[in-house]
N, C-alpha and C positions, 0 to 999 in steps of 0.2 A: 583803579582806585580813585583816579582824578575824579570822575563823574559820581562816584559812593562821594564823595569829600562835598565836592558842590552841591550835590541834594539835599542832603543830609545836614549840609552847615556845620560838619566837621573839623575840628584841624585833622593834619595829616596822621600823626600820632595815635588821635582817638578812635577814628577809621578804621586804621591795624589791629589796635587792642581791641574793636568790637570784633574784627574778623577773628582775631587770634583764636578769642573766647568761640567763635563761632567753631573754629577747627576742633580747636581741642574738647568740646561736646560734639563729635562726631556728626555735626548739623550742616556744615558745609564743607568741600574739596576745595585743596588750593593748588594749580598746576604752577609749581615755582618752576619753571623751564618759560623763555620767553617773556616779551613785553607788547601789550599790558598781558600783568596774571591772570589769569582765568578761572573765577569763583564756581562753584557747581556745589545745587540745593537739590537734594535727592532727598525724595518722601520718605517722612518716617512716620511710623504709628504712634502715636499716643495716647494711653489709654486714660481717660477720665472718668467720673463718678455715670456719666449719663452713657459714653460708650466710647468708642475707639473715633480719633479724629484723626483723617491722613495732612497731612502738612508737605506741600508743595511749593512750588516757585509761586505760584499764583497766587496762595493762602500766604506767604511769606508777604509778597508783593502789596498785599491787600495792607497786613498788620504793619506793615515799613508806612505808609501811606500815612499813618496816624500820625509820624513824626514831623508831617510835614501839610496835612491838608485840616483843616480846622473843621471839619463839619466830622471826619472820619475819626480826628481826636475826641471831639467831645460827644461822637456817640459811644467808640470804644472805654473814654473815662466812665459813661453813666450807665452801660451797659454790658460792658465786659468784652472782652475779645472773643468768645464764644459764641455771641452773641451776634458779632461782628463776622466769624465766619458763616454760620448759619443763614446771616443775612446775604454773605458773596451766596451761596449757593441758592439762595430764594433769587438774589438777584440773575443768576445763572437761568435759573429756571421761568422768571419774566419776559429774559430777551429772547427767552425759546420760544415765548409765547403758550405758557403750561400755566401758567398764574400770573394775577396781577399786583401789583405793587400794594392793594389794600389787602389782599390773602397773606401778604409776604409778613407784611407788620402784624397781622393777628396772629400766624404760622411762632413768629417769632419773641412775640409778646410787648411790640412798641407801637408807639402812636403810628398813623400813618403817616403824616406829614416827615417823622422822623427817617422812615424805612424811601419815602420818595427819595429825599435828597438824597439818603447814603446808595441807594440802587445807582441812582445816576452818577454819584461820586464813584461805584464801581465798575461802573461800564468800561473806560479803558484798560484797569485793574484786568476784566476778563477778555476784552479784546486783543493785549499784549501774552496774555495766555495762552487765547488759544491758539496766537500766532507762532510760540516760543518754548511754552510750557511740555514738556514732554510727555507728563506725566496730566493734562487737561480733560482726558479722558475718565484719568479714575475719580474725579472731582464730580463730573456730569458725566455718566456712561451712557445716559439715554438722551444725553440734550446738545451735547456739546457741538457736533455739527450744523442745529439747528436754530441759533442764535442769532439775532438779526443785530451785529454791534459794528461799530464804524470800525474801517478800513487804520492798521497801526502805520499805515507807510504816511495817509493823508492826514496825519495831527503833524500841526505847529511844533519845529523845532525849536523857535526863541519864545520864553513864555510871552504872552498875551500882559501889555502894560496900558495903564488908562493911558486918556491923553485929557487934557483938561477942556 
């Protein structure tokens, strides 16, 4: 939970109460045995007006990301988080090399410029997936091996800070 607290710019309290709510919607497992507890995000279906969306560690990963990276915020504000997954899996299918980031923005119905940044804002989003995600397969069943995204062990452990 330390590392949820710190990303997130949590107190400890708030943290809990989002996992709580997470439990008790049967959206995440919490292994109370041992320290640290061990969260677990198991896909579920959800059905919407356009069709069934799977929701994964990765799709989870993607939508968390809003709270915290401003480009991923203010495209999910002006365009929806559906919009916003749509866009991980155009971006998924870029790094495959299956389409380019201007198919991805027309696929999805945004400027281009807009669909650049956020593809590139998701690139680690699917590189830490495909390293982690169990479940990365049913996201991309035809791509997912095929991705050209940087290595999750070679990113920067302390974030990147200017210098003047």
């Amino acid at each position: 939970m330390p590392r949820v607290v710190d990303a997130l710019d949590l107190s400890e309290s708030t943290a809990y109460e989002y996992v709580d709510r997470l439990v008790d919607h049967g959206l995440v497992t919490r292994a109370d045995t041992g320290r640290p507890r061990e969260l677990r995000a198991d896909p579920v279906a959800v059905v919407d007006p356009v069709g069934p969306v799977v929701v994964t560690p990765t799709v989870l990963h993607a939508v968390a990301l809003t709270a915290t990276d401003e480009e991923l915020a203010r495209f999910g504000d002006s365009h929806g988080l559906g919009t916003l997954v749509a866009t991980l899996r155009g971006a998924g299918l870029h790094y495959a090399g299956e389409t380019t980031r201007r198919s991805v923005a027309r696929d999805v119905g945004v400027r281009p410029t807009e669909a650049m940044l956020v593809i590139e804002a998701l690139a680690p989003v699917l590189a830490v997936g495909r390293d982690r995600d169990p479940y990365f397969e049913v996201l991309f069943p035809d791509v997912a091996t095929a991705m050209d995204l940087p290595d999750v062990n070679d990113r920067p452990t302390v974030p990147a800070t200017d210098t003047p």
